[in-house]
C-alpha atoms as one frame of an Amber mdcrd trajectory, in Angstrom:
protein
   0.000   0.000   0.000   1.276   3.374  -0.777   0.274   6.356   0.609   1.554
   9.888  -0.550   0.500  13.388   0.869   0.133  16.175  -1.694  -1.750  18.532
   0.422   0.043  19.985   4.163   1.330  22.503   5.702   4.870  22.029   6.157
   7.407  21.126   3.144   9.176  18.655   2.433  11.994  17.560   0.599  10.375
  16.566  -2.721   9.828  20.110  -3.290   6.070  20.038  -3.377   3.887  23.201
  -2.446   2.529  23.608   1.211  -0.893  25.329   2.277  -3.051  25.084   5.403
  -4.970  22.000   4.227  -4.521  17.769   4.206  -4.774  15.707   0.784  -3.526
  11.804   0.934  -3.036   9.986  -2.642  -3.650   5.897  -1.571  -2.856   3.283
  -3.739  -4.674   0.095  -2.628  -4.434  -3.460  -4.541  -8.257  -2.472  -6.025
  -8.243   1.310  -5.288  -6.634   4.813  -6.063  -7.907   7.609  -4.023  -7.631
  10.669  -2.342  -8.733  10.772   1.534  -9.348  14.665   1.941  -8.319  17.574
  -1.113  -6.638  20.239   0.674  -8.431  24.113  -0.046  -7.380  25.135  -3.420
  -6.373  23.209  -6.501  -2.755  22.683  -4.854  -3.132  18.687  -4.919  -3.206
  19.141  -8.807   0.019  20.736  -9.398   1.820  18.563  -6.392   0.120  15.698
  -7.858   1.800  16.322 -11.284   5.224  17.002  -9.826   5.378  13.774  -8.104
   4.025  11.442 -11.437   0.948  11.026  -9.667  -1.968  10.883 -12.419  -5.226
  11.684 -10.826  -7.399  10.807 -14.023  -7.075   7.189 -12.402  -8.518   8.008
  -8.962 -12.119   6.120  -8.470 -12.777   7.052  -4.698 -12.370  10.365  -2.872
 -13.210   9.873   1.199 -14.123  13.852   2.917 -13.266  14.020   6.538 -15.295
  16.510   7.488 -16.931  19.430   5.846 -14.361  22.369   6.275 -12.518  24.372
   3.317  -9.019  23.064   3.717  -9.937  19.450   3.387 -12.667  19.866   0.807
 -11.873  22.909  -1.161  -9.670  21.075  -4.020 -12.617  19.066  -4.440 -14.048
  21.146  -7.619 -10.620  22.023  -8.982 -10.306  17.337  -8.681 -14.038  17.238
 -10.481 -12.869  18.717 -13.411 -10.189  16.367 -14.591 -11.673  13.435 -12.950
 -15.731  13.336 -13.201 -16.111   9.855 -12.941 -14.479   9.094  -9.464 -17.080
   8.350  -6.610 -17.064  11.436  -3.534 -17.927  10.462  -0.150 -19.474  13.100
   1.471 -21.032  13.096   5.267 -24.288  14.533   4.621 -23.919  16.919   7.649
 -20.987  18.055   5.566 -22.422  20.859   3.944 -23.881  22.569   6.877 -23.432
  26.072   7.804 -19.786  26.250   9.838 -17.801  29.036  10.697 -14.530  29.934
  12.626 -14.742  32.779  15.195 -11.858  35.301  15.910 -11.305  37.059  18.769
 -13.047  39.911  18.454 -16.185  36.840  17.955 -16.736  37.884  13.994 -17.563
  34.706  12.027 -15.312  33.698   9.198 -16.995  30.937   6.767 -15.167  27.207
   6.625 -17.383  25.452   5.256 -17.773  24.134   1.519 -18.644  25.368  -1.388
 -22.223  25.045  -1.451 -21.232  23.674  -5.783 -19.794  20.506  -4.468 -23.412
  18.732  -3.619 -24.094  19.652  -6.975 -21.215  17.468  -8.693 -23.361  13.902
  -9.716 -20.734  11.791  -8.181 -20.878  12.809  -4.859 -22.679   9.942  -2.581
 -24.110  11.705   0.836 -23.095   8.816   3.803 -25.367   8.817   6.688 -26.647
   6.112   8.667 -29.585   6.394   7.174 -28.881   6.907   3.394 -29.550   4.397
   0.999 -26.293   2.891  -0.081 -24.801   2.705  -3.333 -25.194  -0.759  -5.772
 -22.728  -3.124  -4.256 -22.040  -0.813  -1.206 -23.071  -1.739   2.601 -24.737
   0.940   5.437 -25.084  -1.131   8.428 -27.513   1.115  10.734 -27.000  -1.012
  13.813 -23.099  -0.416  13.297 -22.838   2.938  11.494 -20.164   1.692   9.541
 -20.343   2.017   5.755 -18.735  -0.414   3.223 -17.504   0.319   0.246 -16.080
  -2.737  -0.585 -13.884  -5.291   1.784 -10.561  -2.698   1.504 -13.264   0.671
   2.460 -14.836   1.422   5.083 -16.492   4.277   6.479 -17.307   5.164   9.978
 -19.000   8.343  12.034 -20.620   8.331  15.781 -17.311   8.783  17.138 -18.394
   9.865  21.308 -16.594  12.363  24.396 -15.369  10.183  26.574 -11.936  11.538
  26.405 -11.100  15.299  26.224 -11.917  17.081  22.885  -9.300  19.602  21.717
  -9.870  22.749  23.017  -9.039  24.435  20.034 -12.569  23.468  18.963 -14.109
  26.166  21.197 -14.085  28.603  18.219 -15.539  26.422  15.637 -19.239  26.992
  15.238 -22.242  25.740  13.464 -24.820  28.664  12.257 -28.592  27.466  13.002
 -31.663  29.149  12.555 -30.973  30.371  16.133 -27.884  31.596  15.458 -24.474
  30.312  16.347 -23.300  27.066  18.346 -20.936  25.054  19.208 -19.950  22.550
  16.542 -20.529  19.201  17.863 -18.807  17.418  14.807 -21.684  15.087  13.570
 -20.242  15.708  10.256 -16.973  13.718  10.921 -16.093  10.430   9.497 -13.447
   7.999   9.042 -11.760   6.038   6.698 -10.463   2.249   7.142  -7.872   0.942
   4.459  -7.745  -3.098   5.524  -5.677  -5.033   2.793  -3.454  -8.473   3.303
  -3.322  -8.540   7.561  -3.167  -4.697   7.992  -5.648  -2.062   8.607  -5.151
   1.764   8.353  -7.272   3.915  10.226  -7.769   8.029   8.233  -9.252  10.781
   9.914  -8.689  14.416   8.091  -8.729  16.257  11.750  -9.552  14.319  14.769
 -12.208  16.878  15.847 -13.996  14.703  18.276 -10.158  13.719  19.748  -7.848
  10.987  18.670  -8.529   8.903  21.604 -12.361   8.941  21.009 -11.940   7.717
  17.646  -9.459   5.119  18.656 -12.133   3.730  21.011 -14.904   3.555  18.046
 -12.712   1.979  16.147 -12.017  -0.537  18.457 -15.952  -0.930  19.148 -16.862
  -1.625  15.866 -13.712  -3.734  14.684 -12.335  -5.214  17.955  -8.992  -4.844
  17.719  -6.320  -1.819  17.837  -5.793  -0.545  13.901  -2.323  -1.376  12.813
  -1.484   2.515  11.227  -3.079   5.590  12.201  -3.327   8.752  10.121  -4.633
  12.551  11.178  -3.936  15.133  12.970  -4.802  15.756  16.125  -5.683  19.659
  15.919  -3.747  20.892  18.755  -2.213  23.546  17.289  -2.634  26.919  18.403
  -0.656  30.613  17.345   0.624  31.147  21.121  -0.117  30.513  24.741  -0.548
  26.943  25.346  -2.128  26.856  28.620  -1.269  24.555  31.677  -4.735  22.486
  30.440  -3.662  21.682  26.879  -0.217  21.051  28.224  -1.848  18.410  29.822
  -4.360  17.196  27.314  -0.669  16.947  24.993   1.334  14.670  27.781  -2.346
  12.520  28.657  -2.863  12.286  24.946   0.897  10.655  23.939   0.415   8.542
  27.241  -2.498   7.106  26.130  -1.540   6.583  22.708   1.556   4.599  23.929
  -1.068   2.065  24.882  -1.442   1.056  21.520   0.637  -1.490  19.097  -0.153
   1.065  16.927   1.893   3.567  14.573   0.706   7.267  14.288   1.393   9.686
  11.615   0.335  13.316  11.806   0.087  16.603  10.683  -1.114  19.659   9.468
  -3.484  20.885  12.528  -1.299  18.865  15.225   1.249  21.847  15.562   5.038
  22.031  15.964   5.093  22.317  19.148   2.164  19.331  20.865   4.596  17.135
  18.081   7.846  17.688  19.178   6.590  16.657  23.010   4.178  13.891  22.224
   7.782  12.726  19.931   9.722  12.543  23.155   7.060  10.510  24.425   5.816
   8.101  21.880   9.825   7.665  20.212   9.322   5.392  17.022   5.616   5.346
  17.861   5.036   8.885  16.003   6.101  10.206  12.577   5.326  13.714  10.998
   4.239  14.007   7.319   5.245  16.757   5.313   4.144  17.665   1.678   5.281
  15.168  -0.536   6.563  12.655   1.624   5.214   9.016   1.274   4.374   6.205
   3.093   4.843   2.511   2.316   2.980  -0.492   3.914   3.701  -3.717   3.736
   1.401  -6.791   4.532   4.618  -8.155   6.667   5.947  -6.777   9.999   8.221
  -3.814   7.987   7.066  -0.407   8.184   9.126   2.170   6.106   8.567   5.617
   5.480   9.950   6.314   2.462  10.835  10.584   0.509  13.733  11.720  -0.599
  14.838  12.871   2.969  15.642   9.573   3.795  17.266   8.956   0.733  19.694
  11.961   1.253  20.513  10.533   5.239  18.942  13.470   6.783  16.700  11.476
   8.427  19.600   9.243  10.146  17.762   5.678   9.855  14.804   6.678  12.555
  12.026   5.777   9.754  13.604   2.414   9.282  12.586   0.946  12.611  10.754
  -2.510  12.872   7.085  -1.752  13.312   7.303  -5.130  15.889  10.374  -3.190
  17.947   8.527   0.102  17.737   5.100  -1.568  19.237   6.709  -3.890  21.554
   9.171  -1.151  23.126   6.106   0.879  23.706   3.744  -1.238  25.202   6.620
  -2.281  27.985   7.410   1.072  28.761   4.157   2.786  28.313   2.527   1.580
  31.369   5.152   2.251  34.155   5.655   5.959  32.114   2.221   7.014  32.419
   2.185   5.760  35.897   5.045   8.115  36.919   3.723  10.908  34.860   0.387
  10.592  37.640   2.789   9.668  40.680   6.610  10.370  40.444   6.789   9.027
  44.353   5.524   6.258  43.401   8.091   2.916  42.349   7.951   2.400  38.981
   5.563  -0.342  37.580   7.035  -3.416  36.220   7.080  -3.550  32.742   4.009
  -4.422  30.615   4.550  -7.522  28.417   4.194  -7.192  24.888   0.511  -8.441
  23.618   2.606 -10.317  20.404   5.407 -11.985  22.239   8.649 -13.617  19.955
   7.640 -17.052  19.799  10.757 -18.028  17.333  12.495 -21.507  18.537  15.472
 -19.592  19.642  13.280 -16.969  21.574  11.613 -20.071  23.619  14.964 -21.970
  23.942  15.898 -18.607  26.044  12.955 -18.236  28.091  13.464 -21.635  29.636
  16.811 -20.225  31.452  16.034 -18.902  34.782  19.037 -17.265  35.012  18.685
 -15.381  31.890  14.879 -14.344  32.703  15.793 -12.876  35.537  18.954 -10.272
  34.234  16.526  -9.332  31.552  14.028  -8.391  34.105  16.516  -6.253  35.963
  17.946  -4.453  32.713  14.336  -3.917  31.927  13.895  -2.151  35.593  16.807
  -0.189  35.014  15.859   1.067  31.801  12.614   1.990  33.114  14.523   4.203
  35.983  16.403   5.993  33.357  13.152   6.183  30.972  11.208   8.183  33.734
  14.052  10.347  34.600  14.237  11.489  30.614  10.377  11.487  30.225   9.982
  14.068  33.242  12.529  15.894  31.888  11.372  16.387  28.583   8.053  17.670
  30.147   9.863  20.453  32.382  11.913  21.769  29.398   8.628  22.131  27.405
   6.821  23.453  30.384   9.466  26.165  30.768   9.705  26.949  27.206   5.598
  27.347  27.242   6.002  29.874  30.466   9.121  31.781  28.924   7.164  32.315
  25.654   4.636  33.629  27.711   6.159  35.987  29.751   8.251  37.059  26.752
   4.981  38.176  25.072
């Protein structure tokens, strides 16, 4: 599976063109598609610069109904009319972004793109295209047995706060946006599954739990961003939302990938925290998955060495490494009086011949568990450390201001 951004904020090495905005091209062993189409008709050009022909695109997944994930979708329409759109049907609602001064500013699409013939409205309670699945107990929607869409994502966790501005205009005026217009994409093909989102509105860790409702197990990949990102003044609550978030995410086997909304800033800490566990996408840069245990991140950054060999990691060293440490971290993130947990084990042990042949030796148990304890020691010392300097450099920003 190959999957290439053409639409984000930052650049990247191949050169492509950045705006505020998140476009993914997906190859698939059936498919070609775009999840998300940045705002303007950027995809195009960054599409052509990277060989990329769009003409062969049959599915195009929206996220949510906001301008920088859906705003390339008419410049897309008119050099590709045949490919299917996905569109949530609360999608085209009425959504705006206040400032601080509490004027509205319009994000939401243009009101053209439910007029294209291709686009299919998903709801739970539209009728499905011919060959296509909506399961109402569920909510999921099936394309086929690689797609799936999903939506009724809940709060249980913390939503980002940087949602507070981002309103829905009713007959009664202005209110908060609760979201209903968010959806998901899962990619499953060979043993993996790939878990989209454009934004993570309702909060990463809220869709991680509906995914694992309606599929029952942890998704392999994971890519969105987590729209933390703010201009300045991270308070002492989003600090914490950052460090709970990356905690919490350790918990997983899986691998995250993010982005555009995340921010520079919540990255580089929830990076300290999650080590091989997190990757940033720039513009350009491409991911390759494999139905094996490999997980490379391939662009020409990594080709050039600049990214010293940290994309190359096992995906099974990367999950197991965080699972065992995850735990005990989090635990001394709470309570740093506390003694540090033992070590949780990893949830796919090494069941090779030579692996068992080792675990049969007492001796040799045992001085793994103590270099596992020690590492842990050391772990927690770095971890707390990392979320002092960040603290600091929140608070000196601040008072420099």
């Amino acid at each position: 599976m190959r999957i290439i951004n053409l639409v984000e904020n930052t650049e990247g090495a191949s050169g492509c063109g950045v705006e505020h905005g998140l476009c993914f091209y997906i190859e698939t062993e059936k498919h070609k598609l775009l999840m998300d189409t940045g705002q303007t008709g950027l995809l195009l050009e960054n599409a052509e610069k990277l060989g990329i022909d769009l003409t062969e695109v049959d599915a195009v997944v929206l996220s949510h109904g906001h301008y920088d994930h859906g705003g390339g979708i008419l410049p897309f329409a008119k050099i590709n009319p045949t490919a299917k759109i996905y569109v949530p049907e609360a999608a085209f609602g009425e959504y705006y972004s206040m400032n601080k001064a509490g004027e509205p500013h319009y994000i939401g699409l243009a009101k053209e793109i439910q007029e294209l013939p291709q686009v299919i409205k998903v709801s739970a309670e539209a009728k499905p295209e011919a060959g296509e699945e909506a399961d109402a107990s569920t909510g999921i929607y099936r394309i086929d047995d690689e797609l799936s869409l999903f939506s009724g994502i809940g709060s249980e966790h913390v939503i980002p706060s940087t949602n507070q501005r981002l309103k829905k205009k009713t007959e009664d005026g202005f209110v908060q946006d609760d979201f209903a217009h968010e959806q998901c994409l899962v990619i499953s093909e060979g043993v993996k599954k790939v878990l989209l989102s454009g934004c993570a509105h309702h909060g990463i860790l809220n869709i991680m739990d509906r995914y694992c409702e309606l599929f029952g197990e942890e998704p392999d990949y994971v890519i969105s961003g987590f729209h933390m990102m703010k201009k300045h003044n991270y308070s002492d609550e989003d600090i914490n939302m950052i460090i709970d978030t990356a905690l919490a995410l350790r918990q997983y086997k899986t691998v995250f990938y993010t982005g555009h909304c995340t921010g520079v800033e919540p990255y580089n800490a929830m990076k300290k925290l999650m080590g091989n566990q997190l990757y940033y996408v720039h513009s350009g840069d491409e991911i390759r998955i494999r139905t094996g245990i490999e997980r490379i991140m391939w662009n020409p950054r990594e080709k050039a060495g600049v990214l010293n060999g940290e994309m190359r990691a096992a995906e099974a060293a990367n999950a197991g490494a965080a699972r065992n440490t995850g735990a005990a971290n989090a635990g001394a993130a709470r309570n740093p009086g506390a003694a540090a947990a033992e070590p949780a084990q990893d949830k796919e042990p090494n069941t090779s011949p030579a692996n068992a042949k080792s675990i049969k030796s007492t001796e040799t148990a045992k001085a793994a568990q103590k270099k596992r304890r020690d590492y842990m020691k050391w772990h927690r010392f770095f971890a707390w450390g990392t979320v002092a300097c960040f603290v600091m450099t929140m608070v000196t920003g601040y008072k420099r201001k």
